[in-house]
C-alpha positions as CSV (number, residue, x, y, z in Angstrom):
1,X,20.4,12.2,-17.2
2,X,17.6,9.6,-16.6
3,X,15.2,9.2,-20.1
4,X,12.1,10.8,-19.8
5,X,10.1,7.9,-19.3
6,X,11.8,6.5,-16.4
7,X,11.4,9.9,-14.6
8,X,8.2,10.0,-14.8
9,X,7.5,6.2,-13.4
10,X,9.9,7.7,-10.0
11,X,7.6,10.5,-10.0
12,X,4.5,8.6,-10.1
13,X,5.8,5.8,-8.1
14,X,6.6,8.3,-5.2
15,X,2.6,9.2,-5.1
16,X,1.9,5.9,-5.1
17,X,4.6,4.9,-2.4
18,X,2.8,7.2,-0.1
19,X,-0.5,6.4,-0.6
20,X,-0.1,2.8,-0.1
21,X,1.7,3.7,2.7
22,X,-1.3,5.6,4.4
23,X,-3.2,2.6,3.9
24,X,-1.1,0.3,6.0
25,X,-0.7,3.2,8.7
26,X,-5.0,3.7,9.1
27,X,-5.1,-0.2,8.8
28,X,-2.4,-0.5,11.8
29,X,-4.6,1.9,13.8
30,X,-8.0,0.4,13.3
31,X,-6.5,-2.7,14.4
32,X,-4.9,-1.1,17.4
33,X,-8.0,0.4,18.3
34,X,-9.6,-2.7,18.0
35,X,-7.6,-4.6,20.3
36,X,-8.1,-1.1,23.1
37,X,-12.0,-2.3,22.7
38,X,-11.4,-5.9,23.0
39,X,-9.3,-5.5,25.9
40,X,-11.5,-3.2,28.0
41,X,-14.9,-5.0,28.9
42,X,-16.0,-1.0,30.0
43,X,-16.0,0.1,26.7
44,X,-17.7,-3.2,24.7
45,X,-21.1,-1.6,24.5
46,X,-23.1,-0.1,21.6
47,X,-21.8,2.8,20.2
48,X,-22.4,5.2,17.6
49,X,-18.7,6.1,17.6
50,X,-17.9,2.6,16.3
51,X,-20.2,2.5,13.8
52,X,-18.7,5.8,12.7
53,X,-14.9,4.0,12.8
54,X,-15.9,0.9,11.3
55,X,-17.5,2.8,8.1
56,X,-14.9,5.4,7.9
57,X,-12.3,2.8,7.7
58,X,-14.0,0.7,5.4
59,X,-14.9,3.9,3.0
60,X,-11.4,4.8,3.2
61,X,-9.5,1.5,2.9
62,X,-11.5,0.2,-0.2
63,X,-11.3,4.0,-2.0
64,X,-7.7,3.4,-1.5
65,X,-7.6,-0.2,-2.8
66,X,-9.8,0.5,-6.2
67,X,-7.4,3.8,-6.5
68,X,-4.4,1.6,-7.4
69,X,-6.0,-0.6,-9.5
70,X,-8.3,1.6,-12.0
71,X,-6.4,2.9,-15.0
72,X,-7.2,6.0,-16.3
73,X,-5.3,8.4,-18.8
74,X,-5.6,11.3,-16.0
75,X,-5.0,9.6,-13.0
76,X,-1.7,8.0,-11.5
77,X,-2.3,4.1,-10.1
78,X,-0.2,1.1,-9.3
79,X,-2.0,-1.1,-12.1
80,X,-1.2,2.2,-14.7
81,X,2.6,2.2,-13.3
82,X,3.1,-1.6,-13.9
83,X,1.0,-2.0,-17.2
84,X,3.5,0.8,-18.5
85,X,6.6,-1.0,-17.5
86,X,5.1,-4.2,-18.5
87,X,5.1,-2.4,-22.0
88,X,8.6,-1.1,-22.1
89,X,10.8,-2.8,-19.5
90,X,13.9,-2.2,-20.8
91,X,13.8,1.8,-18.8
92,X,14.2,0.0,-15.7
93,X,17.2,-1.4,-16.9
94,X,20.6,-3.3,-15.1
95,X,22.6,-0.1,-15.4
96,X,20.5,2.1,-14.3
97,X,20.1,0.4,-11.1
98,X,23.8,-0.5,-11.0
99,X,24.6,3.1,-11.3
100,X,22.6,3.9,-7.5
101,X,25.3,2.0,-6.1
102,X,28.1,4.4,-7.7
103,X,30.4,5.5,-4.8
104,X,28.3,3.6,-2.5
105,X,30.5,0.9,-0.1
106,X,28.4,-1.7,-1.7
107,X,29.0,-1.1,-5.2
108,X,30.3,-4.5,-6.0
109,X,27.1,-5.9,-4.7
110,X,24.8,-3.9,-7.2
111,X,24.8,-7.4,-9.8
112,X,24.0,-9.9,-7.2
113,X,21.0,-7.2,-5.9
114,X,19.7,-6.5,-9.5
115,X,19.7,-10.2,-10.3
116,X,17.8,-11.2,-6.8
117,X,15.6,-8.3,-7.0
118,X,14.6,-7.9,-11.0
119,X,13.5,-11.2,-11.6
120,X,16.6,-12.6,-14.0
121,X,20.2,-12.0,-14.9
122,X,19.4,-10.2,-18.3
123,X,19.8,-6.7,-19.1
124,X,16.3,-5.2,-17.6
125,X,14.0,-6.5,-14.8
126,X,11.7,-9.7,-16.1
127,X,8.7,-9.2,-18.0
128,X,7.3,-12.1,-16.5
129,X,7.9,-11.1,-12.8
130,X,6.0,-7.5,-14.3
131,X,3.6,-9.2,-15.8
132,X,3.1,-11.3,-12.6
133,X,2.9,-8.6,-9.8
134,X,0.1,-7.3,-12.2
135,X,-2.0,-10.5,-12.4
136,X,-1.4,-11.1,-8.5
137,X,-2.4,-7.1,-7.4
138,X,-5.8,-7.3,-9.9
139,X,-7.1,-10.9,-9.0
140,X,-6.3,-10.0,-4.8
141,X,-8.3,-6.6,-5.3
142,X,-11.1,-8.1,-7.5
143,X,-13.2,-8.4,-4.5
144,X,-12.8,-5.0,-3.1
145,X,-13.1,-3.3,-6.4
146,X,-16.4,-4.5,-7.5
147,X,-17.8,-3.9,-4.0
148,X,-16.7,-0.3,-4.1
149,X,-17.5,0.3,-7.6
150,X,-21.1,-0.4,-6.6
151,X,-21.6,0.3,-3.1
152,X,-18.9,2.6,-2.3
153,X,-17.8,5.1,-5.1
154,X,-21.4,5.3,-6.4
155,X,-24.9,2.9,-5.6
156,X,-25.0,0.7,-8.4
157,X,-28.3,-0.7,-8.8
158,X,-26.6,-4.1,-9.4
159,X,-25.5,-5.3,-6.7
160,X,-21.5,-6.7,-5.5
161,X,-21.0,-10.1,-6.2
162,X,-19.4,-10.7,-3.2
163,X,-19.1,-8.8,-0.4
164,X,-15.3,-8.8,0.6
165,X,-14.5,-9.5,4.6
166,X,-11.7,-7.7,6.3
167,X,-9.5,-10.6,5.6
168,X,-9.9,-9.8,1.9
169,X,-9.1,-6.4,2.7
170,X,-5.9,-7.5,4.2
171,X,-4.9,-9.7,2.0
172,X,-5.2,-6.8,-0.5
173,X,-2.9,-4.1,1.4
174,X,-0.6,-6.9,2.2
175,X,-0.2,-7.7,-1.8
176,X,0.1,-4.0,-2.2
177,X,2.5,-3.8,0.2
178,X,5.0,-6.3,-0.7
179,X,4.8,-5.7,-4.3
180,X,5.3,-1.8,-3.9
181,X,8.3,-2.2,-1.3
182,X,9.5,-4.5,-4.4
183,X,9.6,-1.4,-6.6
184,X,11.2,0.5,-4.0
185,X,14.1,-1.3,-4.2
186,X,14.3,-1.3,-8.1
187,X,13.7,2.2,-8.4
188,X,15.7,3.5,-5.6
189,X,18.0,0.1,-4.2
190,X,16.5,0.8,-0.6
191,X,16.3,-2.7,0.8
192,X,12.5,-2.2,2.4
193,X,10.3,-5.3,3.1
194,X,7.4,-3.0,3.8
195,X,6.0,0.4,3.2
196,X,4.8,0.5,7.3
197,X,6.9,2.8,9.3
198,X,7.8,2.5,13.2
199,X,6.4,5.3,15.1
200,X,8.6,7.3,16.9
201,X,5.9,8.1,19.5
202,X,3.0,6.7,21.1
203,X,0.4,8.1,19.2
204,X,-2.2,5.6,21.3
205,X,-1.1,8.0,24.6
206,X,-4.3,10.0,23.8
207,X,-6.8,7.4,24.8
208,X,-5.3,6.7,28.0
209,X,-7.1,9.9,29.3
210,X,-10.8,10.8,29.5
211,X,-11.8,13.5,27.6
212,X,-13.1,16.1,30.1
213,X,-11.4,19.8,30.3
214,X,-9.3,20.0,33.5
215,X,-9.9,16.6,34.6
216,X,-6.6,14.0,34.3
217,X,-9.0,11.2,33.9
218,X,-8.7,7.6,34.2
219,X,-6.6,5.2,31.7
220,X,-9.1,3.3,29.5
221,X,-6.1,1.1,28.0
């Protein structure tokens, strides 16, 4: 029976799995849609439309960012996960990861896997390698946090002291990413590199037809 503790960071590392994991799915579509414009001199034009995409990606992307990182003693974050583990690291401990390989074809590999994934050959995954994801997710989502504290989330009448670029956007999601598909594999040995799934469809089919009722249309792509 897992201890109380460590149940609760699977449950809340489960929200958080799927939130980041939203994030890298609207960021791969705002980038595919990006590439549809660039590649179609038709459609490079003013548009209200885009203005509508570009601020209801940025609203949603940064919301998402500064929900990780913000700790709060009624709300479930990243930054909250970690700073508790950084606490008491022994609950994610050697055995208890050992014991997800029981029965498994694998199970003589569990050791070598703990020891490449957790940071150390001791007993429970490193305090330092905790202590560093931390540092590394805060100082990467610095940027975006005090921009959407102020500009975003409410309209500070101070303003950002620096307005964060799409590239520090990215780099954000990307730090998010790898360290969260980390934590996959320590809290359920999956062997992920990243949260982004492969779409089993092609969910950019519906821009290859004008919009117009009973007309087939033309392909924009």
């Amino acid at each position: 029976m897992l201890d109380p503790r460590l149940a609760k960071w699977i449950r809340w590392f489960d929200v958080i799995r799927i939130d980041v994991q939203r994030l890298l799915i609207n960021q791969h579509m705002f980038r595919e849609v990006q590439g549809i414009i660039a590649n179609n001199k038709q459609i490079q034009k003013p548009s209200s439309f885009y203005n509508y995409l570009g601020d209801t990606y940025v609203s949603y992307i940064t919301i998402g960012i500064r929900r990780q990182i913000k700790i709060s003693p009624k709300s479930i974050s990243f930054v909250r996960l970690l700073s508790e583990i950084k606490e008491t690291p022994s609950f994610l401990s050697r055995a208890y990861y050992i014991g997800l390989y029981k029965d498994s074809p694998n199970e003589h590999l569990a050791d070598r896997h703990f020891d490449n994934i957790a940071g150390g050959k001791g007993n429970h995954i490193s305090l330092k390698m905790v202590n560093d994801d931390l540092d590394k997710l805060k100082r990467t989502a610095l940027r975006v946090e005090d921009y959407t504290d102020k500009r975003i989330a409410h309209r500070d009448n101070r303003k950002p002291k620096v307005i964060p670029t799409f590239i520090d956007v990215d780099k954000c999601l990307s730090v998010l990413d790898m360290i969260c598909s980390r934590y996959q594999r320590i809290f359920y040995a999956e062997g992920l590199t990243t949260l982004m799934p492969t779409f089993q469809y092609d969910w950019k089919e519906i821009f290859s037809k004008l919009n117009r009722p009973g007309f087939a249309g033309d392909s924009i792509i």
